[in-house]
C-alpha positions as CSV (number, residue, x, y, z in Angstrom):
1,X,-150.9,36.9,-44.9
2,X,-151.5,37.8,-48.5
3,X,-149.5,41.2,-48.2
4,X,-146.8,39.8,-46.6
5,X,-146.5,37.0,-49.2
6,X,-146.6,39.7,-52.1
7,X,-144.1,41.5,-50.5
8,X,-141.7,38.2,-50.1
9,X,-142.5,37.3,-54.0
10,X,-141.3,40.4,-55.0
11,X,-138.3,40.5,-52.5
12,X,-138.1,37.1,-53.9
13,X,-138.1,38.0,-57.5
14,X,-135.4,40.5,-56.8
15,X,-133.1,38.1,-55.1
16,X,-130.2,35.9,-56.1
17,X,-131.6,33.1,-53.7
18,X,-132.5,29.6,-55.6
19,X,-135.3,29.1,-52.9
20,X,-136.5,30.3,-49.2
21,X,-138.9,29.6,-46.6
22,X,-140.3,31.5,-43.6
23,X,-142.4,30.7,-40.9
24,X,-143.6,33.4,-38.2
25,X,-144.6,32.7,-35.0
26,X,-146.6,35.3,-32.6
27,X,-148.2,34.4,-29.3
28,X,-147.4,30.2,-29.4
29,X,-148.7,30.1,-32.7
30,X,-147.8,29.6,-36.1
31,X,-148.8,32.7,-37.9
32,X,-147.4,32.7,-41.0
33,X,-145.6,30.1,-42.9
34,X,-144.8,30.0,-46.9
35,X,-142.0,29.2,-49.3
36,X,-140.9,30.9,-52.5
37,X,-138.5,29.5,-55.7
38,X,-137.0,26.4,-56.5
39,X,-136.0,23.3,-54.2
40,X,-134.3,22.4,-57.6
41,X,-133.7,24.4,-60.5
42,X,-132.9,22.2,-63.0
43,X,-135.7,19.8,-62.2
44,X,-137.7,22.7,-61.8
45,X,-138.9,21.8,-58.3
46,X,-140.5,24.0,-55.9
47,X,-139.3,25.0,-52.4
48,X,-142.1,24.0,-50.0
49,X,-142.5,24.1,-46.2
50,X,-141.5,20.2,-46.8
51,X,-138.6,20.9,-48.5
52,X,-135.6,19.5,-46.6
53,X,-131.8,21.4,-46.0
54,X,-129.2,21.5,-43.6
55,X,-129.6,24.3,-41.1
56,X,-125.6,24.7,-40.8
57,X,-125.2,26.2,-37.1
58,X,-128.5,26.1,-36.0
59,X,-127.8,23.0,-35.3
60,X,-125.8,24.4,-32.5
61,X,-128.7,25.4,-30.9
62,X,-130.0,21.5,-30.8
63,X,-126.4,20.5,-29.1
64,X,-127.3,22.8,-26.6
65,X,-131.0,21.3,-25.6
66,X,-128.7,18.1,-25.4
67,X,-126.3,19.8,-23.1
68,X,-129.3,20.6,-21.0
69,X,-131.2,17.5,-20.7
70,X,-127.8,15.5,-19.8
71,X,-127.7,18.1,-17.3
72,X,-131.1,17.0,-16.2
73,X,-130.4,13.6,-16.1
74,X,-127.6,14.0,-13.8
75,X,-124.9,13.1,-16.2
76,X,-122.5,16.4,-15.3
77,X,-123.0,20.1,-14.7
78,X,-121.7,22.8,-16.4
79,X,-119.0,23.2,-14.5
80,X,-118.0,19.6,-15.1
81,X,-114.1,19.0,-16.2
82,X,-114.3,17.4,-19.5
83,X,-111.0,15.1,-19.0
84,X,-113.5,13.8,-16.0
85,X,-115.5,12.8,-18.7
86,X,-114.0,11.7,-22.2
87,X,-112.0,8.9,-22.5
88,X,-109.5,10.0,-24.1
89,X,-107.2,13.1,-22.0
90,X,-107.6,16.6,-24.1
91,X,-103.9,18.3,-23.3
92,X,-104.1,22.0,-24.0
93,X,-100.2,22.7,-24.9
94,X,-100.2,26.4,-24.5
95,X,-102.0,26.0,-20.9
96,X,-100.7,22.9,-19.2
97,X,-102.6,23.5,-16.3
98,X,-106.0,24.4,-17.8
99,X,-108.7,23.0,-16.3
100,X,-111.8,22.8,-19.9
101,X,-115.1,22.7,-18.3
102,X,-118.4,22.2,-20.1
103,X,-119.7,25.4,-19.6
104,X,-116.5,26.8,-22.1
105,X,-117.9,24.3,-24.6
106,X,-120.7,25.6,-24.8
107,X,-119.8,29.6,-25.0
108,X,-117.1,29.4,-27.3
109,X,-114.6,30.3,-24.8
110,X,-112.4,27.0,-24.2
111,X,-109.5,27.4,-26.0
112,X,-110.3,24.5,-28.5
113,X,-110.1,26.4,-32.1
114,X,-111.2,25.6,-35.3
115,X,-107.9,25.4,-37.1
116,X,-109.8,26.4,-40.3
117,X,-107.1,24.7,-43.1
118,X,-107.9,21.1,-40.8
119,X,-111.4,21.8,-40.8
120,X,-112.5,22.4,-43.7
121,X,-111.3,18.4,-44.0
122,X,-113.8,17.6,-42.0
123,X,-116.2,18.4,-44.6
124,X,-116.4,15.2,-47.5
125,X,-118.6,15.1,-50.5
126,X,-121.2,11.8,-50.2
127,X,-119.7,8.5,-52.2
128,X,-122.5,8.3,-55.1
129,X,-122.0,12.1,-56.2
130,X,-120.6,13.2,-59.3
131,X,-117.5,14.4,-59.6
132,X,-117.5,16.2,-62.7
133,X,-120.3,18.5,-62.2
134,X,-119.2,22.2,-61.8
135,X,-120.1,22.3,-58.2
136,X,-118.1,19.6,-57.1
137,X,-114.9,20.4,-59.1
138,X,-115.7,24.2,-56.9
139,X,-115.2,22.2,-53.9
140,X,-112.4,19.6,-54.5
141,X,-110.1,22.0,-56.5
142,X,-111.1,25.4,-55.0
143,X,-111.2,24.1,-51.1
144,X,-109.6,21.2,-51.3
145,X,-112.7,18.9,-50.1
146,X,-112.3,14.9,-50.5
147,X,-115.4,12.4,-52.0
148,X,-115.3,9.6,-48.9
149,X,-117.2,8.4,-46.3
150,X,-117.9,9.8,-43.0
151,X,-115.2,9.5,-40.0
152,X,-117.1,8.6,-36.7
153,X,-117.2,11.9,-34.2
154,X,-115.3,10.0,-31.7
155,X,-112.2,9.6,-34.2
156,X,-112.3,12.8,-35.9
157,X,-112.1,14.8,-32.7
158,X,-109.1,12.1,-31.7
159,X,-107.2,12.7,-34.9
160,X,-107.9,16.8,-33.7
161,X,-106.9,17.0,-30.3
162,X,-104.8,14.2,-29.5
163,X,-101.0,14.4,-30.2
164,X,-100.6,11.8,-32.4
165,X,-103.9,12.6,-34.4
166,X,-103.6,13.1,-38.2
167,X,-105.5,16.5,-37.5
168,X,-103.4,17.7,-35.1
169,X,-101.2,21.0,-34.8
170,X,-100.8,24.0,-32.1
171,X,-102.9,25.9,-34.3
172,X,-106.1,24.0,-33.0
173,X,-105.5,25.7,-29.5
174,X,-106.0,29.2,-28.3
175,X,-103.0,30.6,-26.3
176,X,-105.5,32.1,-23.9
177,X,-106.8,30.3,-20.9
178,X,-110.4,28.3,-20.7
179,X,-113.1,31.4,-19.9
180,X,-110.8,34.1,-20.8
181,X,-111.1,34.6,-24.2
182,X,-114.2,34.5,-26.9
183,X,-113.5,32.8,-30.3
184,X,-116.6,31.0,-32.0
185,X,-115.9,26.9,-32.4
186,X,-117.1,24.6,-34.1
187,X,-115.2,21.8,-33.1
188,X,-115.6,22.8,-29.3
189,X,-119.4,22.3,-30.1
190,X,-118.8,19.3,-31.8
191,X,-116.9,18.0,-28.5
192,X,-119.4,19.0,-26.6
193,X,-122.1,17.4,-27.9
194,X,-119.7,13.9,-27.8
195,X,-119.5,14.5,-23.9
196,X,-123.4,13.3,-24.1
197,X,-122.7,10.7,-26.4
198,X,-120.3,9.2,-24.2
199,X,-122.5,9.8,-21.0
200,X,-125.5,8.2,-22.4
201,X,-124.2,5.3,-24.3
202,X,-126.5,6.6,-26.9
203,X,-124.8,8.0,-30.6
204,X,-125.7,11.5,-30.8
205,X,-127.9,11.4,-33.3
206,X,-130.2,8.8,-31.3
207,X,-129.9,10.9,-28.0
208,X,-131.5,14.3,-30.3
209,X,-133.9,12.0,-31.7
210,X,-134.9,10.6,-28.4
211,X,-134.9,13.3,-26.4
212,X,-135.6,16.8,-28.9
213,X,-136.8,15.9,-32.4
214,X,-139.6,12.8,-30.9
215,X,-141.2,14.5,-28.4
216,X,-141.6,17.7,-30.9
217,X,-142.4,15.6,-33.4
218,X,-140.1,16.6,-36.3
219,X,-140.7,13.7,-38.4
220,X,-138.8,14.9,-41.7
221,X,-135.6,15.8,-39.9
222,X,-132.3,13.9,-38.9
223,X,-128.1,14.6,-39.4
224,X,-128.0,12.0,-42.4
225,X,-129.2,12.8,-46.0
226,X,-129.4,9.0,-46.4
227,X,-132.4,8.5,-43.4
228,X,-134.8,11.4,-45.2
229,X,-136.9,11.3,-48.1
230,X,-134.6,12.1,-50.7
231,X,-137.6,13.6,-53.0
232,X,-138.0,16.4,-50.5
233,X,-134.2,17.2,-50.2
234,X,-133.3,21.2,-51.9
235,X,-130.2,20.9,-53.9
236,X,-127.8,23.6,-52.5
237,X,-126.5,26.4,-54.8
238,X,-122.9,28.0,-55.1
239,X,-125.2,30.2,-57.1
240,X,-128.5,29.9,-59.5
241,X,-125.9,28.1,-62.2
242,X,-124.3,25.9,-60.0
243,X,-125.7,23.3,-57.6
244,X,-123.0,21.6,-55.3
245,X,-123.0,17.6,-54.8
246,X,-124.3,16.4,-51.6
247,X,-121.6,16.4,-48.8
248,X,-121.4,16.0,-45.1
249,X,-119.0,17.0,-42.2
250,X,-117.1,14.6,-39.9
251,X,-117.8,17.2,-37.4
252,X,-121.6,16.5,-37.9
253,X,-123.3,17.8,-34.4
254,X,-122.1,21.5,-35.1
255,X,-124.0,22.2,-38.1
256,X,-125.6,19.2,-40.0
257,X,-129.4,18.7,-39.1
258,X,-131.4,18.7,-42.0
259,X,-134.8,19.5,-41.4
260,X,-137.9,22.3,-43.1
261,X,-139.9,24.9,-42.4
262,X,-142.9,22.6,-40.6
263,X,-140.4,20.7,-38.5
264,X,-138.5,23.4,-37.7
265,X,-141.3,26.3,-37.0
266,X,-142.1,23.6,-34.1
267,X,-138.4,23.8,-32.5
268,X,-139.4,27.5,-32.7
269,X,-142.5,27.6,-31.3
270,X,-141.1,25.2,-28.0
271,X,-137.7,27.6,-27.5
272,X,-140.3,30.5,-27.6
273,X,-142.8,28.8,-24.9
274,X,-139.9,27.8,-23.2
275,X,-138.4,31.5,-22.4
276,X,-141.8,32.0,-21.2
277,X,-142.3,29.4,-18.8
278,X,-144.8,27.9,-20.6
279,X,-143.2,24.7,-21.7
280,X,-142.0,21.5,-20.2
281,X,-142.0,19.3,-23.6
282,X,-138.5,18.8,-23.5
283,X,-136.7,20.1,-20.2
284,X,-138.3,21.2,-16.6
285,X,-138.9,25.1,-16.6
286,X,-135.6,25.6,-15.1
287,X,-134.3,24.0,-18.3
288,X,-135.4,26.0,-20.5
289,X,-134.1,29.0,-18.3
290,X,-130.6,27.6,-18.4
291,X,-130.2,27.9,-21.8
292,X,-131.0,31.2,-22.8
293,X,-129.1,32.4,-19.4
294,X,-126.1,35.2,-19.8
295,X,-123.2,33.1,-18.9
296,X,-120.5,35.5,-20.0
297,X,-118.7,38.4,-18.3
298,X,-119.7,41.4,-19.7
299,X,-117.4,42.8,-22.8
300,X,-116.3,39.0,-23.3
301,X,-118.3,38.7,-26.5
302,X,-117.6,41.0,-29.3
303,X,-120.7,43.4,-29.0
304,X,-121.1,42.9,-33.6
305,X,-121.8,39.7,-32.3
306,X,-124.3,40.3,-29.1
307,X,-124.5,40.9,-25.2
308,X,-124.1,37.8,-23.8
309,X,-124.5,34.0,-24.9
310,X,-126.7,31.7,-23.0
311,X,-125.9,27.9,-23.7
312,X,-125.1,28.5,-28.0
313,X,-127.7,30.9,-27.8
314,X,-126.8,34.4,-28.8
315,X,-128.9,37.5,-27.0
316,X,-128.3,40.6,-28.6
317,X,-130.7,43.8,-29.6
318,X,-133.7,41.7,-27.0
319,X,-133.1,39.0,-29.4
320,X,-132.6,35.5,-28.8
321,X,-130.9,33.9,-31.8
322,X,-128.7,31.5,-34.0
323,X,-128.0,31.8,-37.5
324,X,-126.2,28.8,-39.7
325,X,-124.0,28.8,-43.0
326,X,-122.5,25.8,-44.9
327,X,-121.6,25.9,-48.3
328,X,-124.6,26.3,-50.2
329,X,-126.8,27.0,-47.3
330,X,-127.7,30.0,-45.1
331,X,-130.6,30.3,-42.4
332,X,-131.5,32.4,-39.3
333,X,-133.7,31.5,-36.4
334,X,-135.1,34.4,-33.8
335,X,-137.2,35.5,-31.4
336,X,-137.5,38.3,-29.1
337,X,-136.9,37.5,-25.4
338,X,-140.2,37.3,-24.0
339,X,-141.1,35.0,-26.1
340,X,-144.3,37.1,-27.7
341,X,-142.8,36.7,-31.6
342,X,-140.3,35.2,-33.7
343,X,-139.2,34.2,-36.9
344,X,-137.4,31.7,-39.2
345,X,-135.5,31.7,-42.8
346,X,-134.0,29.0,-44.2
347,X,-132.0,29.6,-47.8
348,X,-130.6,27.3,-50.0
349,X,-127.7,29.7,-51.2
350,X,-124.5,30.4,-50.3
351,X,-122.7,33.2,-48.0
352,X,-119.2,31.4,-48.2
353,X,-117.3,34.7,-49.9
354,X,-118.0,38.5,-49.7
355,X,-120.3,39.0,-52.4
356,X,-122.4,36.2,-51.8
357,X,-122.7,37.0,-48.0
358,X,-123.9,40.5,-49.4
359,X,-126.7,39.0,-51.1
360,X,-127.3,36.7,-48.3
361,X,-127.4,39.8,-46.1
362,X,-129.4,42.1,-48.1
363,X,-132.2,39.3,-48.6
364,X,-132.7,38.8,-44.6
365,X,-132.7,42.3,-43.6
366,X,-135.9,42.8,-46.2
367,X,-137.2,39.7,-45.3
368,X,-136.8,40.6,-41.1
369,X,-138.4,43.9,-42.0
370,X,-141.2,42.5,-43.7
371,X,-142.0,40.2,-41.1
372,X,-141.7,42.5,-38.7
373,X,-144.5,44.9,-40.0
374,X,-146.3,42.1,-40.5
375,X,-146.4,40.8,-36.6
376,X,-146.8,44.7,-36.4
377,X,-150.2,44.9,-38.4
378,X,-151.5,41.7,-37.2
C-alpha cells in the first residue's frame, strides 16, 4: 500500500484535480483505500475517505438495483409496458404505435431523449448559494442554470413528456422505434426509476434507502445535500480557482447520490460478490445475475462505448462498469467480471469541455494503471 500511495501522490501532484479518492477491492475485500488533495481549497480542507460528492451517473447503477428488487417484489418485469404503469400516458409522436417497455428504460434504447437545451434546466443552483461568486455566474450566464428549488420527479418528467408540459418539444423523442436504436438517457433513467416510485408508494429516495443504502450500511450517503453532514461535503471545482455553488437536478435519480469512498467501496464490494454468486444482501442470486446480463443485440451499442449493457451496467474489455460526470464532478466505478478485483475513483473536478475531460482522462488512465500493478503485485 505504501508504493501505490507514492505513486498516487505523485500522479496527484502532477494533476489539475482539487481532490480524489480510491478504494481497491480484490477477493471481497477492501485492499486499498486512500485520498489525496483538498475537499476544499480555500478552507484548506483535506479530501478524506469521509469526504462526501455526488457520484453523477453512478447513480444509474443504484436505479438499476431498484429496477431489480421491484422486479423481485413482483411489481412488473422487464418486459412491463410502462403506460401499464405510470399514471400519466407517455405518447411517443414519431411512433404512435410504440409499445416503451421497461427493459428500454433501462438500456438506453427507448426513444425517450435527453433534449440537452431542456435538460440542462433541470439542473438549479440550491436557494442559500451565492450568486456572485465566479462559479455561479459560470453557470447562470455560461449555461443558463436558474437559483430555485427543486421540482418533484413526478412533475418534471410531466412538464417533459406530456404535450402540454413546459419542457416539452419533438426533440425529446427519438424517431426510431423502442429497442432499435441506442442513445444514452438520462431522463429515460430518471423515468425509470419513477416507475418504482409509483409501484411502491415509496419516494425514491426512501425506496434506495430502504432497500440498497440500509442493508449495505452506507450511512453518509443520500440524493439531498441538505440530509448529510454538511462538514464532510467537497466543494466542486470548474477548476482549482473556481469552486461552483451547490446545485441539484430536478432529474435527481440519474445522477445525484452523494456518497464517499467508505460508503461507496461497500456498494462495490456487494456488486462484486454479487457477480459471483456470493451475495444475497440485497437481491436473490438470480438478482444479481439480472443485472449485469447482455440484454442487447449485438452491434446495438457503439463498441467506444462497450459490448453489451446489462441493466445500466456497461460490460466492455471483461469489465463491468459505470462512470458519472456533473459539473464539477467526475468518477468511475469497475470491476472485472468475475468479480476477483475492482476499483473506484471519485474526483471533484470537472470534465464538462474538451480540455478539462483531457485532464480528467489522463488522471484515470494513470490512476487505473497504478492500481492495476498494484492488484498485480499483491
Amino acid at each position: 500500500p505504501e508504493t501505490l500511495t507514492a505513486v498516487l501522490t505523485a500522479i496527484y501532484n502532477n494533476s489539475k484535480a482539487p481532490g480524489f479518492a480510491v478504494s481497491v477491492v480484490e477477493n471481497n475485500a477492501l485492499i486499498y483505500q486512500e485520498s489525496f488533495g483538498k475537499a476544499d481549497i480555500a478552507g484548506n480542507r483535506p479530501y478524506t475517505n469521509h469526504t462526501i460528492q455526488p457520484i453523477g451517473s453512478i447513480s444509474k447503477t443504484f436505479v438499476a438495483g431498484a429496477i431489480v428488487k421491484a422486479i423481485e417484489q413482483g411489481h412488473f418485469t422487464l418486459e412491463s409496458d410502462i403506460n401499464e404503469i405510470l399514471p400519466f400516458e407517455i405518447q411517443h409522436p414519431k411512433q404512435s404505435d410504440a409499445v416503451i417497455k421497461i427493459k428500454h428504460l433501462i438500456s438506453h434504447t427507448s426513444g425517450l431523449i435527453d433534449n440537452d437545451e431542456v435538460y440542462i434546466r433541470a439542473y438549479h443552483i440550491l436557494p442559500g448559494e451565492d450568486l456572485s461568486s465566479e462559479g455561479a455566474q459560470l453557470m447562470t450566464d455560461g449555461f443558463g442554470i436558474e437559483q430555485r428549488e427543486t421540482m418533484p420527479l413526478k412533475d418534471f418528467l410531466a412538464a417533459y413528456f406530456l404535450e402540454n408540459g413546459a419542457f416539452y418539444s419533438l426533440d425529446n423523442f427519438a424517431s426510431t422505434a423502442p429497442g432499435s436504436n441506442w442513445e444514452y438517457s438520462n431522463i429515460a433513467s430518471s423515468l425509470a426509476a419513477y416507475l418504482v416510485e409509483v409501484v411502491s408508494g415509496m419516494s425514491f429516495k426512501d425506496y434506495v434507502e430502504t432497500y440498497i443504502l440500509s442493508p449495505l450500511d452506507m450511512q453518509n450517503t443520500a440524493y439531498d445535500i441538505a440530509d448529510l453532514n454538511n462538514g464532510y461535503v467537497a466543494s466542486l471545482y470548474w477548476n482549482k480557482n473556481i469552486p461552483l455553488p451547490k446545485y441539484a437536478n430536478d432529474s435527481y435519480p440519474d445522477g445525484s447520490i452523494h456518497t464517499n469512498n467508505e460508503d461507496l467501496s461497500k456498494f462495490l464490494i456487494d456488486m462484486m460478490k454479487g457477480v459471483k454468486g456470493e451475495s444475497t444482501t440485497l437481491f436473490s442470486q438470480t438478482g444479481y445475475e439480472m443485472l449485469f446480463e447482455s440484454l442487447l443485440p449485438a452491434g446495438l451499442l457503439p463498441s467506444d462505448v462497450g459490448e453489451n449493457q446489462g441493466i445500466f451496467w456497461f460490460l466492455k474489455n471483461n469489465q463491468i462498469k459505470h462512470d458519472g460526470s456533473d459539473p464539477g464532478t467526475t468518477c468511475n466505478l469497475q470491476f472485472d467480471k468475475n468479480g476477483q478485483s475492482g476499483f473506484l475513483l471519485l474526483t471533484n473536478m470537472d470534465a464538462s469541455t474538451n480540455d478539462h475531460a483531457n485532464s480528467y482522462f489522463e488522471l484515470s488512465e494513470k490512476i487505473e494503471n497504478a492500481v492495476t500493478n498494484f492488484i498485480h503485485n499483491n
